[in-house]
C-alpha atoms as one frame of an Amber mdcrd trajectory, in Angstrom:
protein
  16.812  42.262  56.345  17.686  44.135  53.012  20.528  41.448  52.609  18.127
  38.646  53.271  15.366  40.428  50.864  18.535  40.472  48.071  19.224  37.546
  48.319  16.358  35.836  48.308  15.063  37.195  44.945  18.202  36.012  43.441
  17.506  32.624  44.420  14.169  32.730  43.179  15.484  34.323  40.107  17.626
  31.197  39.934  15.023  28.794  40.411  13.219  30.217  37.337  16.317  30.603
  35.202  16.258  26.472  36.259  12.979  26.141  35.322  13.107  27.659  31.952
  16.146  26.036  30.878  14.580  22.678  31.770  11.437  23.978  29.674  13.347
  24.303  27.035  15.375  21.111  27.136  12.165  18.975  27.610  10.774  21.147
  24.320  13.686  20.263  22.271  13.773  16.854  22.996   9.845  16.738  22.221
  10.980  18.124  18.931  13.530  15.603  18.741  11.076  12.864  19.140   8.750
  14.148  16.913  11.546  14.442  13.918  12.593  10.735  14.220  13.976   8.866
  11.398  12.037   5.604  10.825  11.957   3.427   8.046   9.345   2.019   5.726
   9.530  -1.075   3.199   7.297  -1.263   0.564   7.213  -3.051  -2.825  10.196
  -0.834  -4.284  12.696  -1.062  -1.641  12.960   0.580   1.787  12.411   4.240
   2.695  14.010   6.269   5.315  12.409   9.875   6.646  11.749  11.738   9.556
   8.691  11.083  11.367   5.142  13.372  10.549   6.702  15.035   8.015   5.185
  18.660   7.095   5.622  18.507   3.445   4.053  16.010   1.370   3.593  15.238
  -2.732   0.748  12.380  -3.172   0.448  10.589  -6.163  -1.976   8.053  -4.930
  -5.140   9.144  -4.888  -6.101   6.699  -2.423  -3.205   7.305  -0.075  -4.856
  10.878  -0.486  -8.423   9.599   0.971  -6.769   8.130   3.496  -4.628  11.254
   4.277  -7.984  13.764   3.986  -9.644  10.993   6.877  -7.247  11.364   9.288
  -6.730  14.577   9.313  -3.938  15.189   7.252  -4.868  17.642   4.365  -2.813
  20.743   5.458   0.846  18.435   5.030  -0.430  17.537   1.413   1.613  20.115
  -1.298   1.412  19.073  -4.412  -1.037  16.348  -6.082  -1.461  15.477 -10.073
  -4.644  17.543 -10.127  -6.140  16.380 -13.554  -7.940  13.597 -13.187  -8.450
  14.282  -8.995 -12.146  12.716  -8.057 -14.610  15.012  -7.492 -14.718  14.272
  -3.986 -10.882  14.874  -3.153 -11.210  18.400  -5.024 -10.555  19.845  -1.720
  -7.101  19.295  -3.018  -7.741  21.283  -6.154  -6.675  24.374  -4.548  -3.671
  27.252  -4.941  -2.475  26.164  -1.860  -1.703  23.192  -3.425   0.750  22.413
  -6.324  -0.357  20.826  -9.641   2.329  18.076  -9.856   1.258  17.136 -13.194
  -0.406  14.036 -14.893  -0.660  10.530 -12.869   1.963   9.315 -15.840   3.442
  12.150 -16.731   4.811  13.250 -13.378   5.784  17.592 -13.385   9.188  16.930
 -11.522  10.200  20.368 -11.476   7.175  21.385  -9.758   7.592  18.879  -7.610
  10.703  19.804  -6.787   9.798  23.433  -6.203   7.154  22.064  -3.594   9.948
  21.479  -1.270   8.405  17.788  -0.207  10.037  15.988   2.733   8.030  13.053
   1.452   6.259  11.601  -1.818   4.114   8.937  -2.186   3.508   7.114  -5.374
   1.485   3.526  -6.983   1.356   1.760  -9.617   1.107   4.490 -12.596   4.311
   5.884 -11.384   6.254   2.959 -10.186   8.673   3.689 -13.389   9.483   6.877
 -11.985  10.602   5.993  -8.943  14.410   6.600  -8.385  13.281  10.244  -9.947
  11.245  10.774  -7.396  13.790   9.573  -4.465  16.442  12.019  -5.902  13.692
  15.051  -4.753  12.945  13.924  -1.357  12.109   9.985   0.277   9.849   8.481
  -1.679   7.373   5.619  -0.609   5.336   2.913  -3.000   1.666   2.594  -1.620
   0.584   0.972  -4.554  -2.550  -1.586  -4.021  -1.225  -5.728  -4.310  -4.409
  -7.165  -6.012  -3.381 -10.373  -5.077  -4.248  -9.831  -1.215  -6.291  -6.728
  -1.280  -7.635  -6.558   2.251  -4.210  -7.088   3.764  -2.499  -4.715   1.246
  -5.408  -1.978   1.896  -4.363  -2.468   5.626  -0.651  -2.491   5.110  -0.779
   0.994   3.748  -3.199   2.854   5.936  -0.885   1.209   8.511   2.007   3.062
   6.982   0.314   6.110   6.792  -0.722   6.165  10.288   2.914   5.102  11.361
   4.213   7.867   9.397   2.089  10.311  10.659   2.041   9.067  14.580  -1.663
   8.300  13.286  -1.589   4.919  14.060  -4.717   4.766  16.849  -6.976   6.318
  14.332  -6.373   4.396  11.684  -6.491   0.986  13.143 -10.349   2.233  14.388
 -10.846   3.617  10.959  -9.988  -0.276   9.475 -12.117  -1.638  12.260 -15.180
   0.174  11.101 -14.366  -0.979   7.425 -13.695  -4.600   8.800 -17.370  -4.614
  10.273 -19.026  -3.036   6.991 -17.151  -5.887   4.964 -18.037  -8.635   7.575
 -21.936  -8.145   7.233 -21.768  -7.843   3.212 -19.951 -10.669   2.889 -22.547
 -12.332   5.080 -25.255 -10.904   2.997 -23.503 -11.943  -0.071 -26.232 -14.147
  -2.164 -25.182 -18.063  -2.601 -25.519 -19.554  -5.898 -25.597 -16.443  -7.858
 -22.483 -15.214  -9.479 -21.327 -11.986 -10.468 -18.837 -10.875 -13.581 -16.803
  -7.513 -13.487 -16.552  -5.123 -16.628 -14.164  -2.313 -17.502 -16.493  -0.128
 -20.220 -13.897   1.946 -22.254 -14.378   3.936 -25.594 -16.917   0.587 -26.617
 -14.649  -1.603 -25.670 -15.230  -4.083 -22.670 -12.948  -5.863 -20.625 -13.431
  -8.357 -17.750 -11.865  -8.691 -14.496 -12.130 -11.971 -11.805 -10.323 -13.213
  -8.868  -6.997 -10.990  -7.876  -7.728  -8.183 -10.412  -7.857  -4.642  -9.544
 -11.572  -4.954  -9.077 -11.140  -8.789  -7.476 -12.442  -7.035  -3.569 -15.798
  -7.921  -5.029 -14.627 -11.885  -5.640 -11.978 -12.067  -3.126 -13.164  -9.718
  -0.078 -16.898  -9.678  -0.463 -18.030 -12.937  -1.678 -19.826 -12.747  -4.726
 -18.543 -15.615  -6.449 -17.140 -15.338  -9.900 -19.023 -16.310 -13.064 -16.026
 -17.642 -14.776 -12.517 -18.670 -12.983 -10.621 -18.540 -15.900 -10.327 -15.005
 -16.248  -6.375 -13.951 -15.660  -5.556 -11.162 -13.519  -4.034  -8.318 -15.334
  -3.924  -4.198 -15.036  -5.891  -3.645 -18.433  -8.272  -6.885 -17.815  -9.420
  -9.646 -20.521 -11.193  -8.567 -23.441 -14.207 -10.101 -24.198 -17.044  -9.766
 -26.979 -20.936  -9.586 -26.291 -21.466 -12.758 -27.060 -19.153 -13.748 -24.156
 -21.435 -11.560 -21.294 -24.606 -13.545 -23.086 -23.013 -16.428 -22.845 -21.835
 -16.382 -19.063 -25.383 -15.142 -18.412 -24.562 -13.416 -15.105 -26.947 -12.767
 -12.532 -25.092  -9.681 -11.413 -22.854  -7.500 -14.028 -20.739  -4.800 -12.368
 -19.886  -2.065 -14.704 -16.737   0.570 -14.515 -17.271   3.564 -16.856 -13.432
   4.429 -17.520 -14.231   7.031 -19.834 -16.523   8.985 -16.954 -13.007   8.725
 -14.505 -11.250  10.235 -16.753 -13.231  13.495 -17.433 -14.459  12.109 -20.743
 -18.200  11.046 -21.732 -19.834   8.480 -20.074 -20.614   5.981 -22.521 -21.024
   2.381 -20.369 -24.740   2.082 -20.639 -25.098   2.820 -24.082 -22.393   0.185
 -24.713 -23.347  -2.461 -22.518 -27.351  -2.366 -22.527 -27.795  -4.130 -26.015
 -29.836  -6.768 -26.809 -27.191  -9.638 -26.132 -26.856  -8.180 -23.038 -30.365
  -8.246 -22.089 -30.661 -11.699 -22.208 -28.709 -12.175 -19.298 -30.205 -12.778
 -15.586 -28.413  -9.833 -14.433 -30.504  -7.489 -17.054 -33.902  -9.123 -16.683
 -33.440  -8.755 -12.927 -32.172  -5.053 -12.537 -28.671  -5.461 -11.397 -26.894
  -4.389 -13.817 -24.289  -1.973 -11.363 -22.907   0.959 -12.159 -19.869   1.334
  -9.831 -18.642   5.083  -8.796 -15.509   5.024 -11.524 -13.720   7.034  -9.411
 -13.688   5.237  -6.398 -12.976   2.008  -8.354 -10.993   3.286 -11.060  -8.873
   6.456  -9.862  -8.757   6.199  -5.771  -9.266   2.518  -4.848  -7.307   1.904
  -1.228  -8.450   4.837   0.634 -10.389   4.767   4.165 -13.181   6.973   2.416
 -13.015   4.553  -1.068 -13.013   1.179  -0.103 -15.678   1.944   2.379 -18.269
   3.624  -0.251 -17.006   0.707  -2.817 -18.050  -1.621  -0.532 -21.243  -0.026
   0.172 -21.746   0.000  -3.485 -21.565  -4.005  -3.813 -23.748  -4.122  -0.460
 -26.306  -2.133  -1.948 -25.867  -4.234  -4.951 -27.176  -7.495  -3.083
């Protein structure tokens, strides 16, 4: 009996030794899984990394949105904090690096973040073999051209990145429906023109500009076609707003994203201005500048800027 006893308990001590090691093996290759390479192309080449990476330097403040929606604040290391919206200032923390300006880039604290990934747009786009010499670095710039599939192209990549992809193809689903019933609502036979207020200065922006989701996505159609897409817009007089006599003017105050004073209504409210439809009828808009101007392309952004032009209507 005492031999049996023995040696049973060194066969159960075997089947648990078993166990453990095959624990152990499915953990590791759970780990292994979860620390695949995969690659991403964007617009300046192809990047590879390992999967949900734990370590991440965001220069896109957009990218950052869409990071803080699903769920992905504690990977984020270092950010430009300067000019961070109000609403991201979560970010603003010790925890979290100050990586410098948005185009002045602080590459040795960067470096000292330790990033396994970094993710830049347009402001940095120079910069970007700099970047790939610290750690894999990824372009989720906005293309203007096609914002609504470019907007979806990088949550996409995010989620992918992340193993994120469920909750961010539910997140664009809900933005998808908010955008269906504005462009429904959209007025016909009115027409809209978009400004860029800055220092007195005024600049316009149409079809396939950085502002163009109000032409392109939502409908409002443009008061003049002409208008060329570029990053710092067409400048324009008075004379030409009073002229175009818009029945809805949508106004960015660049100064006000920036940190400085926020001079757009004292700039555009002048009596050539008022002469316009969009004046005598109240819609002048004030768009959030730093939803439009400084985080554009985020889940949280493009819904509230979207909002903003459906309130508008």
């Amino acid at each position: 009996m005492k031999k049996f006893t023995t040696l049973f308990f060194i066969s159960l001590l075997a089947l648990v030794l078993t166990a453990c090691g095959g624990n152990s093996s499915s953990s590791g290759e759970k780990a292994k899984a979860n620390s695949k390479e995969i690659t991403i192309k964007h617009e300046l080449g192809t990047t590879k990394l390992a999967q949900d990476p734990s370590k991440v330097t965001v220069f896109d403040f957009g990218s950052l949105d869409t990071m803080e929606k699903l769920g992905l604040s504690s990977k984020v290391v270092a950010v430009p904090k300067k000019n961070i919206p109000s609403y991201l200032k979560a970010f603003d923390t010790d925890k979290v690096r100050d990586a410098g300006g948005l185009k002045e880039p602080d590459f040795e604290a960067i470096n000292e973040a330790g990033s396994d990934l970094n993710i830049i747009s347009g402001r940095q786009s120079d910069a970007y073999d700099k970047f790939s010499e610290i750690a894999p670095t990824i372009y989720l710039g906005l293309d203007t051209s096609d914002y609504l599939a470019s907007f979806h192209a990088n949550v996409e990549k995010i989620g992918k990145i992340f193993g994120k992809e469920k909750q961010a193809q539910k997140e664009l689903a809900k933005i998808d429906a908010q955008i269906d019933k504005v462009k429904a609502a959209a007025p016909k036979g009115k027409k809209g023109l978009i400004i860029l207020a800055n220092d007195g200065k005024i600049s316009a922006y149409g079809p396939g500009s950085r502002f163009g989701l109000i032409h392109d996505v939502l409908g409002v159609e443009p008061v003049d076609t002409s208008i060329k897409a570029s990053t710092h817009g067409q400048s324009i007089s008075m004379e030409y707003i009073s002229e175009k006599n818009p029945d809805y003017l949508y106004v960015i105050d660049r100064g006000a994203a920036i940190g400085g004073e926020s001079s757009a209504k004292k700039t555009v409210e002048n009596d050539l201005v008022k002469t316009t439809n969009a004046y005598k009828n109240g819609k002048i808009i004030y768009l959030n500048p730093e939803y439009w101007y400084l985080s554009g392309g985020g889940l949280e952004s493009v819904k509230e800027m979207v909002k903003e032009v459906g309130d508008s209507f």
